[in-house]
C-alpha positions in Angstrom: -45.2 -77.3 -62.6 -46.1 -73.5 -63.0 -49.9 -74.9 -62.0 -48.4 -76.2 -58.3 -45.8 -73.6 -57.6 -49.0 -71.1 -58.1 -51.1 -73.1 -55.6 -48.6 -73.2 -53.1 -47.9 -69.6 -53.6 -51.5 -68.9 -52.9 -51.8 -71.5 -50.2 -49.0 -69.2 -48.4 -50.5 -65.9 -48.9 -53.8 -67.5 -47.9 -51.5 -68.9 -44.4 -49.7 -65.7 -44.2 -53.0 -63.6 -44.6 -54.7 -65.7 -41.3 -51.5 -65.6 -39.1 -51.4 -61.7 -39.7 -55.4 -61.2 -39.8 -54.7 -63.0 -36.3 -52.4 -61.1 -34.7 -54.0 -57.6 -35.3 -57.4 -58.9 -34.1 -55.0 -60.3 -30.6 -53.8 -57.1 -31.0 -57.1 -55.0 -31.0 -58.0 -57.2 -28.5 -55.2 -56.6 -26.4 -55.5 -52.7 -26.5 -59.6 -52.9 -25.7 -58.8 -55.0 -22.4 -56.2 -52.1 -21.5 -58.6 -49.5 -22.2 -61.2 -51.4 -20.5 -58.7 -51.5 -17.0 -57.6 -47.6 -17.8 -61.4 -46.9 -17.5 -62.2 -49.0 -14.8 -59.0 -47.3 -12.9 -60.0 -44.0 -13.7 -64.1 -44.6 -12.3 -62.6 -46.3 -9.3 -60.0 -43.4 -8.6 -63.5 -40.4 -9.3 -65.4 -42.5 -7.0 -63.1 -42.7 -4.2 -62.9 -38.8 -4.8 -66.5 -38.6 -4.3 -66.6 -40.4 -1.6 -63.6 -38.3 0.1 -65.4 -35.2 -0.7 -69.0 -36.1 0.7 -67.4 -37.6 4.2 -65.5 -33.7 4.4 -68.0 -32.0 3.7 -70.1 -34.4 6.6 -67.5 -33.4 9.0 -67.3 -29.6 8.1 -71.7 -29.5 8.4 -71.3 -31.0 12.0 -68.4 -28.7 12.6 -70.4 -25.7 11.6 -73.4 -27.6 13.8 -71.7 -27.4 16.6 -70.0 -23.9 16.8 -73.9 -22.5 16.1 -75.1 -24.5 18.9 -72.4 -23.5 21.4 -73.2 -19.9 19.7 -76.6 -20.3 20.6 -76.0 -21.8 24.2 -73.8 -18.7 24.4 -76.5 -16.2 23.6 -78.7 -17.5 26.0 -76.5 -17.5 29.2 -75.8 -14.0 28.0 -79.4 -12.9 27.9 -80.3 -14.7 30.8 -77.8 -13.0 32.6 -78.8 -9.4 30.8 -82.5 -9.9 32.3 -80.9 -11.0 35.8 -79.1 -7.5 35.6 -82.4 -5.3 34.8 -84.6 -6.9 37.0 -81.8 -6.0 39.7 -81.1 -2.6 38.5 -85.7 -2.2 38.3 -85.0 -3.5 41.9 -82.7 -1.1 43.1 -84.6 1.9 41.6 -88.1 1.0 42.7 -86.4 0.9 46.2 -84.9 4.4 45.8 -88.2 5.9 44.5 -90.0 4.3 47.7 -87.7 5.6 49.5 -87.7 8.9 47.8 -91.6 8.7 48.1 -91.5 7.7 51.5 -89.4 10.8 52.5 -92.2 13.3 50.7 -94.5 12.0 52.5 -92.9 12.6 56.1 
């Protein structure tokens, strides 16, 4: 009698041992699967970021593009017009030295 209730006693520590040994590894499991999402989340959520940051940053170059070529167009009308001006103004004075000259010379 003490030789059964001994192998039943084992056989339930033995049954006891798997159903707990089972539950911690579902467990462990569990938890790697929720990490595994967290991570997966949290690469998803950086990339996006990335992305966000590298279309801004797009949009700001062809911003700045932009403003230096309507700086540059600028510049150019306003030399253009700045050689108009002294090639009237040489105009105007080589008139009034001929005429100048013109007068000595009478």
């Amino acid at each position: 009698m003490v030789m059964i209730q001994s192998s039943t006693t084992a056989t339930a520590i033995f049954i006891a041992t798997i159903f707990i040994s089972s539950l911690v590894t579902n467990s462990a499991f569990a938890q790697a699967q929720s990490m595994n999402q967290s991570m997966n989340n949290a690469s998803d959520s950086a990339n996006q970021a990335a992305q966000n940051v590298g279309q801004s940053a797009n949009k700001t170059g062809e911003g700045i593009q932009g403003n230096a070529s309507q700086i540059g167009s600028n510049i150019s009308e306003g030399a253009k017009n700045l050689g108009e001006n002294i090639t009237e103004g040489a105009k105007g004075l080589a008139e009034t030295l001929g005429k100048g000259l013109q007068d000595l010379a009478k």
